[in-house]
C-alpha positions in Angstrom: 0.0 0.0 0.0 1.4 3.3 -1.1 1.7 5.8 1.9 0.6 9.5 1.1 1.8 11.4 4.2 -1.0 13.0 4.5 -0.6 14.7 1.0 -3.8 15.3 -0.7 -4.4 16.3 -4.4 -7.4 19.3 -4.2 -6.9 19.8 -8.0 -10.2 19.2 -10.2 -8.2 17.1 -12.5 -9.1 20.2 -15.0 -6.8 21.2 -17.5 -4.3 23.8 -17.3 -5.2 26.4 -20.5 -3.4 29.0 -22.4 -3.9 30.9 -25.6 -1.6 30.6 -28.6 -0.4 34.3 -28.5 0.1 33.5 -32.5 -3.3 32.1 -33.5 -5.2 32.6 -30.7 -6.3 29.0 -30.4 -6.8 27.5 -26.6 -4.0 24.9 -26.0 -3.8 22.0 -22.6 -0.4 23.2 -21.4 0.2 19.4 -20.7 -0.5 18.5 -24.3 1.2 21.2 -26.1 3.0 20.9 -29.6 5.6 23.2 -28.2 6.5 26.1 -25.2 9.1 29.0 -25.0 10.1 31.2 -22.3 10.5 34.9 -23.3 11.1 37.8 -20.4 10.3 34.9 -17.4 7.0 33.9 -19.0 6.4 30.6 -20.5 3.9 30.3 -23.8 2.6 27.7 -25.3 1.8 26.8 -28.8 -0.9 24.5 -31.2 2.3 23.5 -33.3 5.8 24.2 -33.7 5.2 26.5 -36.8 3.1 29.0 -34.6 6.2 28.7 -32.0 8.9 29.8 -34.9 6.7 32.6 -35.8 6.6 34.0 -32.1 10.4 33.0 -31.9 11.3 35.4 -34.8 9.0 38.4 -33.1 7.7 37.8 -29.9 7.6 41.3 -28.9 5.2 41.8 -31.7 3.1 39.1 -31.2 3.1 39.7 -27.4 1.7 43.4 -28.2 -1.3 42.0 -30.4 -1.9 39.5 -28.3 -2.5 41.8 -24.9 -3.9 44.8 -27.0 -6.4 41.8 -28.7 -7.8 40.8 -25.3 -8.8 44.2 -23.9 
């Protein structure tokens, strides 16, 4: 028998979410095609083309992104 120390898991067993800051799709952060870290945050990506594109500008795509969802 496997002891937990008293540990319990309160998580809903829900999914962790993020938006694609390049095409604005909802990704599972556990399922992700791809992440990168840019100025101590980490993104997550649909696929490993939409990660290239942030790569080469994330700046940009960081500005859309934030002004998009005011």
């Amino acid at each position: 028998m496997e002891e937990t120390y008293g540990l319990q898991d309160y998580s809903d067993g829900a999914p962790t979410l993020s938006v694609d800051p390049v095409c604005g799709r909802t990704v599972d952060e556990a399922k992700a095609a791809a992440k990168t870290e840019y100025a101590g945050q980490t993104y997550y990506f649909c696929s490993k083309d939409c990660q290239n594109n942030f790569e080469l500008d994330p700046a940009g795509y960081i500005a859309r992104f934030t002004s998009a969802s005011r």
